[in-house]
C-alpha positions as CSV (number, residue, x, y, z in Angstrom):
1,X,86.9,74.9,108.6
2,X,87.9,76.3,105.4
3,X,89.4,79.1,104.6
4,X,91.9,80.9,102.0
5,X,95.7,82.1,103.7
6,X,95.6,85.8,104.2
7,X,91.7,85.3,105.9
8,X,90.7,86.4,109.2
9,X,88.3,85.6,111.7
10,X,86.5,87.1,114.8
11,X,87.0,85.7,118.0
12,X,84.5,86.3,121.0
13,X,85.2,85.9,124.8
14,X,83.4,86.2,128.0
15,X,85.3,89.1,129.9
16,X,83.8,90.2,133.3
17,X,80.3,88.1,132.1
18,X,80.3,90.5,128.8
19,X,81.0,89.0,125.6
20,X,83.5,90.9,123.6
21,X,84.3,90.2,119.9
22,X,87.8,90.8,118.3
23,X,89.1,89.9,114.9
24,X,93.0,88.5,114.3
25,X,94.4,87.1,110.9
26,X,94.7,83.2,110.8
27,X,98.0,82.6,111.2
28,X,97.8,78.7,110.6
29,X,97.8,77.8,107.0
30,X,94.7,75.7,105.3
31,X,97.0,73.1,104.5
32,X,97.5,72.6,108.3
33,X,94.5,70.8,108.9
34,X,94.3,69.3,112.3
35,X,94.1,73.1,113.8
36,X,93.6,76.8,114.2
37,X,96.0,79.3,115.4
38,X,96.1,83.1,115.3
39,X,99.1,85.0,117.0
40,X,98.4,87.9,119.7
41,X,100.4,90.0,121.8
42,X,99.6,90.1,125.1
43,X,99.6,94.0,125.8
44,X,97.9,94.2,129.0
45,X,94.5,95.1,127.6
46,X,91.0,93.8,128.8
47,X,91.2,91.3,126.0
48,X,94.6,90.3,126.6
49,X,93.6,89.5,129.8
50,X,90.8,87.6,128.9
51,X,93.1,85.2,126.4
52,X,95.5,84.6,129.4
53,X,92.9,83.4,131.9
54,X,91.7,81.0,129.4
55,X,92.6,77.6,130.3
56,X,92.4,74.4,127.9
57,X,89.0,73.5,127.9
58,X,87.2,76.6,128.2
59,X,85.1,77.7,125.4
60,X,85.3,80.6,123.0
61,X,82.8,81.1,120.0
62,X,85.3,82.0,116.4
63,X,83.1,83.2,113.2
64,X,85.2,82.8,110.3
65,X,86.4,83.0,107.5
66,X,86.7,86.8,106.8
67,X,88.7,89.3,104.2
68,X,90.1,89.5,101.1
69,X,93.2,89.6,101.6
70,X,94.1,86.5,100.4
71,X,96.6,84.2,97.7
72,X,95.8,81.0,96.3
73,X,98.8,81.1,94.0
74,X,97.0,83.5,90.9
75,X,99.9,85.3,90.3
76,X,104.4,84.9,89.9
77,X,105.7,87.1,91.9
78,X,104.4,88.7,95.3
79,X,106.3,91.1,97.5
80,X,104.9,90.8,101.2
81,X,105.4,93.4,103.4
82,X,105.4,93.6,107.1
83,X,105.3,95.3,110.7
84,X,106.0,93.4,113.8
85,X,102.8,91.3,114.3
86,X,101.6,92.0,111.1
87,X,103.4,88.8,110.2
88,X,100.3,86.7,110.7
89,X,98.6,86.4,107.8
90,X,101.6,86.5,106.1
91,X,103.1,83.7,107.7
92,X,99.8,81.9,106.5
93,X,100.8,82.9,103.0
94,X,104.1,82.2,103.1
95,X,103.0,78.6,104.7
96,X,100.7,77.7,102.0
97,X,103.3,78.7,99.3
98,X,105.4,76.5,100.9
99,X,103.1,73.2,101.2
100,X,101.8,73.4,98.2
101,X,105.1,73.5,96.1
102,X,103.7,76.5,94.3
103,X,106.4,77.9,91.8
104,X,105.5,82.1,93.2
105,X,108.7,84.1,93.6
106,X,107.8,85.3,97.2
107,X,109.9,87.8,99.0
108,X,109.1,88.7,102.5
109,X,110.2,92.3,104.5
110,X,109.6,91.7,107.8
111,X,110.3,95.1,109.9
112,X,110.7,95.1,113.7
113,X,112.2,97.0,116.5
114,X,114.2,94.1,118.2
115,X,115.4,91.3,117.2
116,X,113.3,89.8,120.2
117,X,110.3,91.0,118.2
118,X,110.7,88.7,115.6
119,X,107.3,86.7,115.2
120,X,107.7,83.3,113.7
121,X,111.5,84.0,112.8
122,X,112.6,79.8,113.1
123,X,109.9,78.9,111.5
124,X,110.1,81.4,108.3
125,X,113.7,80.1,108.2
126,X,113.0,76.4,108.1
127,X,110.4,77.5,105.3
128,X,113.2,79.4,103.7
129,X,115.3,76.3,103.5
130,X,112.7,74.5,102.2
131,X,110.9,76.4,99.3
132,X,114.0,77.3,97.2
133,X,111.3,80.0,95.7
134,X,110.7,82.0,99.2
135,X,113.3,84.5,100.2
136,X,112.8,86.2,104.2
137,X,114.6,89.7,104.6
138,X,114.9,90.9,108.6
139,X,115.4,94.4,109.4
140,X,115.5,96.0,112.7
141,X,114.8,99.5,114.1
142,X,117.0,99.2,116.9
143,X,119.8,96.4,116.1
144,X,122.4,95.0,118.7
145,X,126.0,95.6,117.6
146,X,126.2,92.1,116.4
147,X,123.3,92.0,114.2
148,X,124.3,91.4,110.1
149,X,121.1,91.8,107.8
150,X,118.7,95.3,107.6
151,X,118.7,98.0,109.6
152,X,115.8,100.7,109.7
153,X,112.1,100.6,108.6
154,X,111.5,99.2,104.7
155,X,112.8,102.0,102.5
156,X,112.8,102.0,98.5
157,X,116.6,100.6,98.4
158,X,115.2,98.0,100.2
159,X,112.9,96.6,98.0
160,X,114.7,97.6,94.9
161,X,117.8,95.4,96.6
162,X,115.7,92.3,97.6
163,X,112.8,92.4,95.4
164,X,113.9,94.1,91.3
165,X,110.9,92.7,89.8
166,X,109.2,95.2,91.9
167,X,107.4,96.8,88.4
168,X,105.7,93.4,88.3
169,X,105.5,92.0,91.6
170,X,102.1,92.0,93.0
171,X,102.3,93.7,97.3
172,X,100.9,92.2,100.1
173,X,101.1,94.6,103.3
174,X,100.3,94.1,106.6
175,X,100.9,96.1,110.0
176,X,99.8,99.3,111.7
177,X,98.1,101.7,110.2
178,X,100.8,104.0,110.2
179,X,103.1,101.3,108.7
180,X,100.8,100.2,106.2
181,X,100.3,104.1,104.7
182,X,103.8,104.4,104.8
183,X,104.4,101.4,102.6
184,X,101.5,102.8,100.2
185,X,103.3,105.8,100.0
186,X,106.7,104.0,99.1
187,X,105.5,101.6,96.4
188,X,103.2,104.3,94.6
189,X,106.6,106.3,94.6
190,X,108.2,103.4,93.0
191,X,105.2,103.6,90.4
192,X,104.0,100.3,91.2
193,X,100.1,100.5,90.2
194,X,97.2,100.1,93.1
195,X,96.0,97.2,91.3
196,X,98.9,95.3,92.5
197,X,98.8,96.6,95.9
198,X,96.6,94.6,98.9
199,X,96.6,96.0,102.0
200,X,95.7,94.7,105.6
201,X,95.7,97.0,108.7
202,X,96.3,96.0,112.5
203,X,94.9,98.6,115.3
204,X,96.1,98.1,119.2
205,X,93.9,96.6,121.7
């Protein structure tokens, strides 16, 4: 299947003999091409439930790809912003960067409560290690005693600190809908145009 990073795709399964359609970000990259994956909590919800009946084998019908939220490398610098499992698409971005030996400046903010919360955090850190040209910043609303980086939600002395090309970085946010307004809020604050704003927003189920 092709697809760009940042794309989504709607997944259906049979609950209680009903079919019932959901979409989730990609959270593979296209350069990994021998699968799929997207990344959900399981929250207790009918469709959560559904997922963790499934069993290896069982069928599911997917309809992708979806969105524009999506990079394949057009611009130098891209600040991507995130809220707990908002990290999916951006972990395809960041991913794609990475294989691809694409010479973007990307900075990632990745917000969460915990540091139990932390989607994907071993594998943004062996990416880290590898792409000398992708930087991942942790911060935590509610930090044990021993924790060194962030604390608090993504503020403006935040991305002036991690990101000071800010004026000409291009944004990529992703998380609830009250996370994603928020970060509007903050970078047209900062004066960074809309044009170099994307935005992606996750809702519950």
């Amino acid at each position: 299947m092709n697809y760009k990073a940042g794309q989504y795709m709607f997944v259906t399964l049979k609950i209680g003999g009903q079919e019932t359609r959901k979409p989730f970000s990609i959270s593979s990259s296209p350069t990994e091409k021998d699968y799929i994956e997207f990344t959900k909590k399981l929250t207790g919800h009918p469709f959560s439930k559904g997922l963790e009946t499934l069993k290896v084998g069982d069928a599911v019908t997917i309809d992708a790809p979806f969105g524009n939220f999506t990079f394949e490398g057009e611009h130098e610098r891209i600040g991507l912003l995130s809220g707990g499992v908002g990290i999916t698409p951006l972990r395809s971005i960041c991913k794609f960067c990475t294989e691809m030996n694409l010479n973007t400046k990307v900075t990632l903010l990745y917000g969460n409560r915990t540091e139990a919360d932390i989607v994907f955090r071993q594998e943004l850190e062996q990416m880290q290690r590898q792409n000398n040209n992708l930087k991942v910043v942790l911060t935590l609303a509610e930090p044990e005693a021993n924790w060194e980086g962030h604390t608090g939600n993504i503020n403006a002395k935040m991305i002036k600190k991690e990101i000071p090309e800010y004026p000409e970085t291009v944004f990529y946010v992703c998380g609830p809908p009250a996370m994603v307004q928020a970060m509007e809020n903050l970078l047209k604050a900062l004066d960074v145009p809309a044009k170099n704003v994307r935005k992606e927003n996750f809702a519950g189920y």
